[in-house]
Each structure stands twice: as structure tokens, then as C-alpha cells.
C-alpha angles and dihedrals in degrees: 000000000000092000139053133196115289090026107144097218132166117234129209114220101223092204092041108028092225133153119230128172102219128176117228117233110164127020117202129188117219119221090249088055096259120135135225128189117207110209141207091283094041101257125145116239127207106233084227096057096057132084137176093214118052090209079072093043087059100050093043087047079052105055089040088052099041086042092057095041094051081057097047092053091049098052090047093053102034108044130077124226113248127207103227116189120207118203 
């Protein structure tokens, strides 16, 4: 457990590589020892999405960023489109 209640983190959306402040106010332990922070609007936060320094948000939104659009690129060059029927 790197938080603890009351904690101000930032949190990187993984879909939307966002960067929110949040306040911790619960911290639960998964059977399988990862950790979730709730925070002050009830969401459940992922233990590898959150940082104390935003310096470290930042890098962390970039290379989630960077990671989806290399394969995006990818997908793009290298697929090729199918005709799918539906009857």
C-alpha cells in the first residue's frame, strides 16, 4: 500500500489519459493484494494509476498515450479492411 486515507494524489485516466487531483478516502485490499482507493466521489481507483508528484502523472498520461497511439498506427497500416455480409 503506497496511500493512505486522506492522501491528495493525481490520477491518470487510462482510457482518457486525463489528469485528475483526487482525495483518498478508503483504501481496500483485493483478495489478489491489489489495492484500490476510493476516492471523494466514490470511484475506485487502480494503485498504478496514481501518483503523489504530477511531474510523475505526466510522464505516466504520456506513455499511455504514446503506448495506444503506436497501436493505433499499427492497426491502421498494417490491416486490411474485410467485407463482412450480414444475412
Amino acid at each position: 500500500m503506497k496511500f493512505n486515507s486522506g492522501d491528495i494524489l493525481y490520477y491518470v485516466c487510462p482510457f482518457i489519459f486525463t489528469i485528475e487531483k483526487v482525495k483518498i478516502d478508503m483504501v481496500i485490499r483485493e483478495d489478489d493484494g491489489t489495492f484500490y482507493y476510493i476516492d471523494q466521489t466514490g470511484a475506485y481507483l487502480h494503485e498504478g494509476d496514481l501518483f503523489a508528484k504530477l511531474k510523475e502523472a505526466q510522464i505516466d498520461a504520456t506513455e499511455k498515450l504514446n503506448k495506444f497511439y503506436n497501436a493505433k498506427k499499427y492497426e491502421i497500416i498494417n490491416k486490411l479492411p474485410t467485407f463482412e455480409e450480414e444475412f
